[in-house]
C-alpha distance (Angstrom), angle and dihedral (degrees) to the residues before:
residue distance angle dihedral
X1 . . .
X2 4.04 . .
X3 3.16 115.2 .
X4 3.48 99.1 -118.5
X5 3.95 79.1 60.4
X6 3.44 90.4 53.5
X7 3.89 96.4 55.8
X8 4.06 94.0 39.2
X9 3.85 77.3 59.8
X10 3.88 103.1 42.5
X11 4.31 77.8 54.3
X12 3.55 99.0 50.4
X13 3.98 89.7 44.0
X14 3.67 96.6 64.4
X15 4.18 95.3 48.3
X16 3.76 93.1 37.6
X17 3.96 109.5 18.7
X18 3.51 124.0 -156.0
X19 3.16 100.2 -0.6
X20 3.89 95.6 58.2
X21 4.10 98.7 101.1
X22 3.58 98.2 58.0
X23 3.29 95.4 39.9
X24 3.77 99.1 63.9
X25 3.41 91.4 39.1
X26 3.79 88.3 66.2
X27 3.86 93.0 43.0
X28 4.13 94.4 50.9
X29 4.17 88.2 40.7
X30 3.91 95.3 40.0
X31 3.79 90.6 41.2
X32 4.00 122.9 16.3
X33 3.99 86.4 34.3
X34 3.70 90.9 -126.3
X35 3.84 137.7 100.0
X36 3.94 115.3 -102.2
X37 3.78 91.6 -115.9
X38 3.85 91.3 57.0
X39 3.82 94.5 55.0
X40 3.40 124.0 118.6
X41 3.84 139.9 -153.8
X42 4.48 84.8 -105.5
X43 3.97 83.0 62.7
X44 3.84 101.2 55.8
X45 3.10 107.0 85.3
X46 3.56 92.7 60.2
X47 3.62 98.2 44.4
X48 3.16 86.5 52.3
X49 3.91 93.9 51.8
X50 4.09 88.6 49.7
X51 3.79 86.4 47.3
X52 3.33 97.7 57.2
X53 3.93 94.2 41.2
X54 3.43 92.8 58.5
X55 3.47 106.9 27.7
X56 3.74 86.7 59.5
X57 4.01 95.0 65.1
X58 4.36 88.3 73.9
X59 4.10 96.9 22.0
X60 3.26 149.9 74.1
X61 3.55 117.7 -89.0
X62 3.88 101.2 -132.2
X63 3.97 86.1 42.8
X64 3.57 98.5 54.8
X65 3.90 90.4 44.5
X66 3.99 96.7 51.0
X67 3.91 83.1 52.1
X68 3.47 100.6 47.1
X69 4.03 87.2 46.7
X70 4.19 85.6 46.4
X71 3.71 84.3 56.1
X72 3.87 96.9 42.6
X73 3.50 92.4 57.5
X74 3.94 100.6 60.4
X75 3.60 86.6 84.7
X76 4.05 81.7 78.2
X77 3.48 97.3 42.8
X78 4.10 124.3 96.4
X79 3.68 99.5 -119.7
């Protein structure tokens, strides 16, 4: 894993817990057409957009936004 990956996923594990990894694997495959450990800072903000879309259907609204912000903001982050 990158470690971009590797902070995307350290993110998603404290909204969504164990089940973070696979998770955004299958959002950055099913919708970015990539693998999450060949995402870069360019493709953030739309992970982030499909995270929060679908994250949103089985959490709570503020959580899913602070996340998807958490994840947004890697793109300023030395990494």
């Amino acid at each position: 894993m990158s470690d971009l990956s590797e902070e995307i996923i350290k993110i998603g594990k404290e909204y969504i817990g164990l089940g973070a990894e696979s998770y955004l694997k299958r959002q950055c495959k099913n919708h970015l057409d990539k693998n999450l450990d060949k995402v870069e800072k360019s493709d953030l903000d739309d992970l982030a957009d499909w995270v929060e879309k679908k994250a949103s259907l089985v959490m709570d609204e503020d959580d899913v936004s602070e996340m998807a912000k958490e994840i947004e903001d890697l793109r300023y982050k030395t990494i």
